[in-house]
N, C-alpha and C positions, 0 to 999 in steps of 0.2 A: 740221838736219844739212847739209843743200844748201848751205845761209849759211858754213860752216865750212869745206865743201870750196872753196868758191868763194873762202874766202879763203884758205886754203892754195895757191892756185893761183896768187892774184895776188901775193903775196909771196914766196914761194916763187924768181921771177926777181928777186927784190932782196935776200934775206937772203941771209947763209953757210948751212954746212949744218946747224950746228948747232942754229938757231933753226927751221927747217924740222922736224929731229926732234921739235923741245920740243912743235913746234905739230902735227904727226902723233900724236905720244902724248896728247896732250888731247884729240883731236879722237878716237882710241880708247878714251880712256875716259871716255867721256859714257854716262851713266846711258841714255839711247836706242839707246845700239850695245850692252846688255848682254846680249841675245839674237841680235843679229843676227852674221850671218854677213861680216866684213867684210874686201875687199883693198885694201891699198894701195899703190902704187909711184909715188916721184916722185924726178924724172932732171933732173939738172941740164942742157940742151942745148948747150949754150956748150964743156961740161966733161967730157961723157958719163960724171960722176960719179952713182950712184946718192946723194940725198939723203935716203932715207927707205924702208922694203918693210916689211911687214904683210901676208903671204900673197900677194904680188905676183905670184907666180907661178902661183896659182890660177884656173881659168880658173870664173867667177863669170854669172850673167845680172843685169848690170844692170837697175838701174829707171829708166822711161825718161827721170827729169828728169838723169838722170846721165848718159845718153846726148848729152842736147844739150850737156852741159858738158863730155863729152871730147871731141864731135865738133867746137865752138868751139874748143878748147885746140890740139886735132889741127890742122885749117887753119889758125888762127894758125903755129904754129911750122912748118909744113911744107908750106903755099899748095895753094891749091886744086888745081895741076896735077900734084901729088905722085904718083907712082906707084910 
């Protein structure tokens, strides 16, 4: 599942939006997300276009391999001095 979001992520700044949902909606319906409890939100930065929300606005406890990957994604787009 990590492998999948990790790739929704890195394409995600090069696709339109539409291939972003295609690849959102596969990546929810994988036989391993069929119990779990899953959100998703992804935001175009460039465009402050919402590309994609699956309970986005639910506030969730990540697991922690998820954490290094929004907290990478986070300083990428927004640098370390971001406050």
């Amino acid at each position: 599942m990590t492998r999948w979001l990790l790739a929704i992520l890195l394409t995600a700044r090069s696709a339109g939006a539409a291939p972003v949902r295609e690849q959102c909606q596969t990546l929810l319906q994988a036989k391993a997300l069929q119990n779990a409890r899953v959100g998703l939100y992804v935001l175009d930065l460039e465009t402050n276009t919402e590309l994609c929300s699956h309970h986005g606005d639910e506030l969730l406890i990540p697991a922690s391999n998820v954490k290094v990957v929004s907290t990478a994604a986070a300083l990428d787009a927004l640098k370390a001095n971001f406050r």
